[in-house]
SESE-121120 format. One record per atom (N, C-alpha, C): z, y, x; residue in three letters. Coordinates in steps of 0.02 Angstrom, whole numbers, plus 50000, padded with zeros to 5 digits. Each point is the difference from the previous one (the first is absolute). Layout:
+-------+-------+-------+------+
|     z |     y |     x | code |
+-------+-------+-------+------+
|     Z |     Y |     X |  ALA |
...
+-------+-------+-------+------+
This chain:
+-------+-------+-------+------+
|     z |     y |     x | code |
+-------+-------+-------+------+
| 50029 | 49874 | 49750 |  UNK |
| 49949 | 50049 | 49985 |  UNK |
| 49937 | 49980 | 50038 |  UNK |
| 49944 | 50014 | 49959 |  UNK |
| 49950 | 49965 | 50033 |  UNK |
| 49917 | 50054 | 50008 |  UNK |
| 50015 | 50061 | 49991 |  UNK |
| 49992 | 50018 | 50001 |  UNK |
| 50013 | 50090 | 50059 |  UNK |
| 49956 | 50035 | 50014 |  UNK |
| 50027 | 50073 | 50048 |  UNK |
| 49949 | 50032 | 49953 |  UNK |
| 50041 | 50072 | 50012 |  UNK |
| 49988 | 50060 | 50003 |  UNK |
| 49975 | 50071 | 50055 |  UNK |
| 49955 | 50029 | 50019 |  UNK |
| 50032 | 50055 | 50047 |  UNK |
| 50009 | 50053 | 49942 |  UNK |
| 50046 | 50056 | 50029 |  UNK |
| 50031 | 50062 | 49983 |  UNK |
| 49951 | 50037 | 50021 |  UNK |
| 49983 | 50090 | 49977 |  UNK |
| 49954 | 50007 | 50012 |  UNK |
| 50016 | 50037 | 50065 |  UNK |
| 50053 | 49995 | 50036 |  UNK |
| 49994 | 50020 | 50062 |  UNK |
| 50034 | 49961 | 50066 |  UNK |
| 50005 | 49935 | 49959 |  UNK |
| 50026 | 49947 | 50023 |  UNK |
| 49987 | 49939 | 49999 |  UNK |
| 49972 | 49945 | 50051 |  UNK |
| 50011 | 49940 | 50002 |  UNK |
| 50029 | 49948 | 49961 |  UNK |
| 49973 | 49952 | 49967 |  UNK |
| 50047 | 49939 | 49974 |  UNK |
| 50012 | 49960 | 50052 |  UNK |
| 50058 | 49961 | 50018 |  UNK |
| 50018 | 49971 | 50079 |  UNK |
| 50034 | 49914 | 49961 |  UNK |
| 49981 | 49963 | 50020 |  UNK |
| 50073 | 49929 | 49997 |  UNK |
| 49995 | 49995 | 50059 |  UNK |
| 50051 | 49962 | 50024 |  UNK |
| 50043 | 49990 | 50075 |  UNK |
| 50019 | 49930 | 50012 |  UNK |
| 49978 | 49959 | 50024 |  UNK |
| 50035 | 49931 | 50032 |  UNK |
| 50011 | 50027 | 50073 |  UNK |
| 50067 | 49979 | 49986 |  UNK |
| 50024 | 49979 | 50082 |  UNK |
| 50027 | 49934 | 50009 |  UNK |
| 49956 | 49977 | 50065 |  UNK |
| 50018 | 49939 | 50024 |  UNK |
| 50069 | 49990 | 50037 |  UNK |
| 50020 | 49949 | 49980 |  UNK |
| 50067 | 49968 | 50018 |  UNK |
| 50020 | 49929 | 50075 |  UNK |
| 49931 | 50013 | 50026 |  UNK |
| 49997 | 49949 | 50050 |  UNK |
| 49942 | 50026 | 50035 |  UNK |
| 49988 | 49973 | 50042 |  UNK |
| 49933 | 49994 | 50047 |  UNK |
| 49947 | 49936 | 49985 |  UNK |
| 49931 | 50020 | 49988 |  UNK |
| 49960 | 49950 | 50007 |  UNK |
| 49947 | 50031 | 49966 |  UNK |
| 49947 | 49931 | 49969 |  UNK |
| 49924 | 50051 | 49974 |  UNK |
| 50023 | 49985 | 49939 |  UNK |
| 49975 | 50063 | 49958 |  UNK |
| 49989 | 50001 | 49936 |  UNK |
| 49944 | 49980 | 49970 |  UNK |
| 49988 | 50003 | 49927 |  UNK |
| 49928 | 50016 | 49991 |  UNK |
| 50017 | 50016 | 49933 |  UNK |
| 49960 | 50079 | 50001 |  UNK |
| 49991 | 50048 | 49942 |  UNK |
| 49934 | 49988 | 49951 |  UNK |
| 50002 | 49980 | 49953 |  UNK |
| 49955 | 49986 | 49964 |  UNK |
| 50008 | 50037 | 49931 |  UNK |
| 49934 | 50030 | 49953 |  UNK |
| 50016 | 50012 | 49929 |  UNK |
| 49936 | 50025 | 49988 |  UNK |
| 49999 | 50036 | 49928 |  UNK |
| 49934 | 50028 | 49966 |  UNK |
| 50029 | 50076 | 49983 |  UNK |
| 49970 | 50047 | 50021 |  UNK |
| 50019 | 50061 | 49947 |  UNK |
| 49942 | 49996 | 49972 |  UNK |
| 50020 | 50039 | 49921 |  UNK |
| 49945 | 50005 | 49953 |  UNK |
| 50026 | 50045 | 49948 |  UNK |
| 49957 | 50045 | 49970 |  UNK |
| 50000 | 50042 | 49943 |  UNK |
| 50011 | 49954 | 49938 |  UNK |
| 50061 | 50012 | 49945 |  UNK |
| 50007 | 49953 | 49947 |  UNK |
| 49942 | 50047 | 49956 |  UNK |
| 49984 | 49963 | 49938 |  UNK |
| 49945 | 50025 | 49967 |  UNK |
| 50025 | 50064 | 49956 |  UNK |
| 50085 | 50013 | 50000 |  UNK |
| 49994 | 50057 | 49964 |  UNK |
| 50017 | 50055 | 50044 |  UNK |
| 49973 | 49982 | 50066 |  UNK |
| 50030 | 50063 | 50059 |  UNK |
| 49939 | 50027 | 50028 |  UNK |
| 49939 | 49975 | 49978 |  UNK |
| 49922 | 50030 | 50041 |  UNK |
| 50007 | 50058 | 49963 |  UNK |
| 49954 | 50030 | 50071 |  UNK |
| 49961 | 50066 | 49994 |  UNK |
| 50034 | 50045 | 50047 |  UNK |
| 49999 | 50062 | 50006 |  UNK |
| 50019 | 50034 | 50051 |  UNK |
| 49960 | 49997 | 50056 |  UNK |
| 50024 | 50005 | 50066 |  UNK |
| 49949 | 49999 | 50057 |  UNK |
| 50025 | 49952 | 50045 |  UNK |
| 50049 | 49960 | 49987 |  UNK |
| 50017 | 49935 | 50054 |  UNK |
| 50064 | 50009 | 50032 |  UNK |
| 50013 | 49951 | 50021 |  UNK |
| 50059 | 49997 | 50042 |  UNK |
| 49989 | 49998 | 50070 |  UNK |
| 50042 | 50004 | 50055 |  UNK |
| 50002 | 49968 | 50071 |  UNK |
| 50064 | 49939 | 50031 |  UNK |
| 49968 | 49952 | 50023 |  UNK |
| 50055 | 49956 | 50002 |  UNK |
| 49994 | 49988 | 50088 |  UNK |
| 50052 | 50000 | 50020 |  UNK |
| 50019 | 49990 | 50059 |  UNK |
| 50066 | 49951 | 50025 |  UNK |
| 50002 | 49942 | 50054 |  UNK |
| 50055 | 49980 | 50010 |  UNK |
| 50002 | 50009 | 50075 |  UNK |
| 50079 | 50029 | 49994 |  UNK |
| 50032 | 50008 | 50081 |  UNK |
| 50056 | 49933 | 50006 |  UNK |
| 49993 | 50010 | 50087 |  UNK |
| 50064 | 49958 | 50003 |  UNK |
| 50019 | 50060 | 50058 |  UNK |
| 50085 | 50018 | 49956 |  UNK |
| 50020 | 50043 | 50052 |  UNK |
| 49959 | 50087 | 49983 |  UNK |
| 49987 | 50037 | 50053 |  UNK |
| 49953 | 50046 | 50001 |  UNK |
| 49899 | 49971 | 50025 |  UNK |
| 50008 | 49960 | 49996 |  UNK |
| 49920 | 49965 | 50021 |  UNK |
| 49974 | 49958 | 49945 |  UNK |
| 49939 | 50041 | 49983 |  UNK |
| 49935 | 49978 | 49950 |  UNK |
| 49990 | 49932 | 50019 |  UNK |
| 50016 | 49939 | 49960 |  UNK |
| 49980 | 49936 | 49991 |  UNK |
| 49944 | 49992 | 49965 |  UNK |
| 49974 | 50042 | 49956 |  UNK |
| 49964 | 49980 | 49928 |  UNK |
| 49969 | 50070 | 49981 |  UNK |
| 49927 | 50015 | 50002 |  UNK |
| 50015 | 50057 | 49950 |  UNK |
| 49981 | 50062 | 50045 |  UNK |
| 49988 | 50064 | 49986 |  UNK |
| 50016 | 50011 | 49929 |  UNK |
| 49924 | 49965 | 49958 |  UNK |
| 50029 | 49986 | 49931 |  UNK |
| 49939 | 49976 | 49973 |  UNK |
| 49979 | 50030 | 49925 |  UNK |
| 49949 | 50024 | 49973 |  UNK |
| 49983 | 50030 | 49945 |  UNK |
| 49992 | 49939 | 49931 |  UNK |
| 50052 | 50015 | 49968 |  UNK |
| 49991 | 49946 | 49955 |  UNK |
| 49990 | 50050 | 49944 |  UNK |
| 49934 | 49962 | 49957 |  UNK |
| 49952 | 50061 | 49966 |  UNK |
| 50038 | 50021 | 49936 |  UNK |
| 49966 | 50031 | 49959 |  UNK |
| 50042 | 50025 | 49940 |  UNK |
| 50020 | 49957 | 49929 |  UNK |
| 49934 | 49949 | 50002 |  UNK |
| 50011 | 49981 | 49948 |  UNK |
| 49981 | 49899 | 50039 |  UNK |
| 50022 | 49989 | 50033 |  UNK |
| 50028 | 49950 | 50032 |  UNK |
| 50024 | 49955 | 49993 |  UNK |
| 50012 | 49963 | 49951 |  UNK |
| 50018 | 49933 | 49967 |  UNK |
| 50007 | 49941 | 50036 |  UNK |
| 49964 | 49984 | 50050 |  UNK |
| 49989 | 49956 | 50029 |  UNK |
| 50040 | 49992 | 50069 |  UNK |
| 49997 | 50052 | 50027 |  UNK |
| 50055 | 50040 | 50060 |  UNK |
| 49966 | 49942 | 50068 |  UNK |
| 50049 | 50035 | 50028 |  UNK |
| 49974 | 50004 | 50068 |  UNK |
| 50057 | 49948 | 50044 |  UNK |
| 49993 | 49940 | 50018 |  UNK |
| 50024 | 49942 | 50028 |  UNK |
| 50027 | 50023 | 50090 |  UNK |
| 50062 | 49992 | 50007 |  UNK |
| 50001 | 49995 | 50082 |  UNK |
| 50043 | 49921 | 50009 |  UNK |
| 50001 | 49964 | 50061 |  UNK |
| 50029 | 49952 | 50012 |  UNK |
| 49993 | 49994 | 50084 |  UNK |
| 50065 | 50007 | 50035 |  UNK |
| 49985 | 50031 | 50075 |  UNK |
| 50070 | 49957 | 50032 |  UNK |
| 50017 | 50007 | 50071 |  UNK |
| 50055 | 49977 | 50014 |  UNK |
| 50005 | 50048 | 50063 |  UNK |
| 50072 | 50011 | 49992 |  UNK |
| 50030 | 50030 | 50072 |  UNK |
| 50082 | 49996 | 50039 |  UNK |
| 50019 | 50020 | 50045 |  UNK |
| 50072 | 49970 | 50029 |  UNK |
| 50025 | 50060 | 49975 |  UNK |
| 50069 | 49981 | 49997 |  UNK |
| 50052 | 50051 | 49977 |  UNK |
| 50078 | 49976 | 50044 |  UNK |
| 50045 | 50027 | 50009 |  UNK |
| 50058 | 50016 | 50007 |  UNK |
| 50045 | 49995 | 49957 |  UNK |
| 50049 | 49983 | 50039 |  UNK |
| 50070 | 50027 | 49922 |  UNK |
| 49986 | 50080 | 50003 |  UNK |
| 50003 | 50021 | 49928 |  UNK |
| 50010 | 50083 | 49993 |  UNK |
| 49931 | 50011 | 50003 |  UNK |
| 49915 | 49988 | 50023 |  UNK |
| 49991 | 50025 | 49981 |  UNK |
| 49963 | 50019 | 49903 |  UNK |
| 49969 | 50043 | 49992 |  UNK |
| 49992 | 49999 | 49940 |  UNK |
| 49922 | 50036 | 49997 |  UNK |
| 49986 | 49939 | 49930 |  UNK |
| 49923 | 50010 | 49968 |  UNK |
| 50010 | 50052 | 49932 |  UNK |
| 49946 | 50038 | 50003 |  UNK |
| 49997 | 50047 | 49971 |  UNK |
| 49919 | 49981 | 49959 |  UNK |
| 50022 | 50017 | 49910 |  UNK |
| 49921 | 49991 | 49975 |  UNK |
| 50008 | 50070 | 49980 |  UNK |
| 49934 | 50052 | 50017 |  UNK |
| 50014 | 50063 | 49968 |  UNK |
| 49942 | 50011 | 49944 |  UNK |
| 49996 | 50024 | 49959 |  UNK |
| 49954 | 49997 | 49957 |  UNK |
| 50019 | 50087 | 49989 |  UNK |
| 49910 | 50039 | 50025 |  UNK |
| 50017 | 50054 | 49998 |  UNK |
| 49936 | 50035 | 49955 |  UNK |
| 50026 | 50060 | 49946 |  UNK |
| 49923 | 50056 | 49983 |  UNK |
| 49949 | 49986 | 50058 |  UNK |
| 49954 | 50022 | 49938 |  UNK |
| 49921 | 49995 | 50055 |  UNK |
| 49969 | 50063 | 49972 |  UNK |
| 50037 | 50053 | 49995 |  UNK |
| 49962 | 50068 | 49982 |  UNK |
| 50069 | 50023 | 49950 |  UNK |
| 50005 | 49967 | 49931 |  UNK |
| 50058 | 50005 | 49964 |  UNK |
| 50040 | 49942 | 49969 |  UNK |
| 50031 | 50013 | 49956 |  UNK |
| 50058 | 49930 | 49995 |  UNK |
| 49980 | 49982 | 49918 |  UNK |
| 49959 | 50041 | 49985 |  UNK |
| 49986 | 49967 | 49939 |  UNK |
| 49964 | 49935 | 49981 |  UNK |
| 50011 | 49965 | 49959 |  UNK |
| 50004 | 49924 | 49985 |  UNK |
| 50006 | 49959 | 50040 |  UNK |
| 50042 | 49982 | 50040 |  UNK |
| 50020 | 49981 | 50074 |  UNK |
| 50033 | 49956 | 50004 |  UNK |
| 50011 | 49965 | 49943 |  UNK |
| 50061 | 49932 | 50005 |  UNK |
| 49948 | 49967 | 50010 |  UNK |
| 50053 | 49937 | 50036 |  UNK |
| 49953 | 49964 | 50042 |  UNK |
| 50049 | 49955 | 50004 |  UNK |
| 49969 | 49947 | 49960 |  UNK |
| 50037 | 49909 | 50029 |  UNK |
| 49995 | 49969 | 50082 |  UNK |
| 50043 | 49994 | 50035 |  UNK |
| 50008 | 49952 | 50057 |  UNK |
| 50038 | 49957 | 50006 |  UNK |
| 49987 | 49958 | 50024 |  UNK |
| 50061 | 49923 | 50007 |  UNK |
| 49973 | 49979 | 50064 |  UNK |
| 50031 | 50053 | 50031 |  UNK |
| 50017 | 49971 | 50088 |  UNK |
| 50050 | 49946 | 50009 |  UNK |
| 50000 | 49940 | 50049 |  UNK |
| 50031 | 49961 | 50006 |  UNK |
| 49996 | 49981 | 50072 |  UNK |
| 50067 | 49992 | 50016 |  UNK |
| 50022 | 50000 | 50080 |  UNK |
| 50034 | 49923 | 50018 |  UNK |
| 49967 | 49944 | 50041 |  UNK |
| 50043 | 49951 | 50017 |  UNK |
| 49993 | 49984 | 50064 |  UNK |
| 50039 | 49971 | 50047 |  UNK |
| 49998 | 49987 | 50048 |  UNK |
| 49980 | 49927 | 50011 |  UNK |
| 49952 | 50017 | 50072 |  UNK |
| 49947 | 49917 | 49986 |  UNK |
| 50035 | 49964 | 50056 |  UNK |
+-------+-------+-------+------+
């Protein structure tokens, strides 16, 4: 699935958890597909764990082009990255393409 959703009183969440210790690096694009604009936007945020890595960031309504992160940080066995893609007022037209990608450098 390549794509999130939020609920309208809920968060869309994916979850990597790391399986070793060392640096990662989180890289991807979120972006509005062309039959999901309009509405009032999304919010995209990445945690590792309970702590803001990324974010929060306003990715606009009709957004096509989306909004690029590419960052690196240490991790643990266990812990876990969080992409949340949340309403930005309401949840209407709110799908939203991301292809986060996690490898260790």
């Amino acid at each position: 699935k390549d794509w999130q959703h939020p609920d309208s009183n809920m968060d869309s969440a994916r979850k990597w958890v790391a399986n070793k210790a060392g640096t990662i690096r989180i890289k991807g694009t979120a972006r509005k597909g062309y039959s999901a604009t309009g509405g009032d936007g999304v919010t995209l945020t990445i945690k590792k764990n309970d702590t803001v890595l990324w974010g929060p960031t306003v990715l606009g309504a009709s957004d096509t082009t989306g909004i690029t992160h590419d960052f690196t940080t240490s991790v643990v066995s266990g812990d876990a990255i969080y992409f949340v893609l949340g309403k930005n007022g309401n949840n209407s037209n709110d799908t939203t393409y991301w292809d986060p990608t996690i490898s260790f450098e």
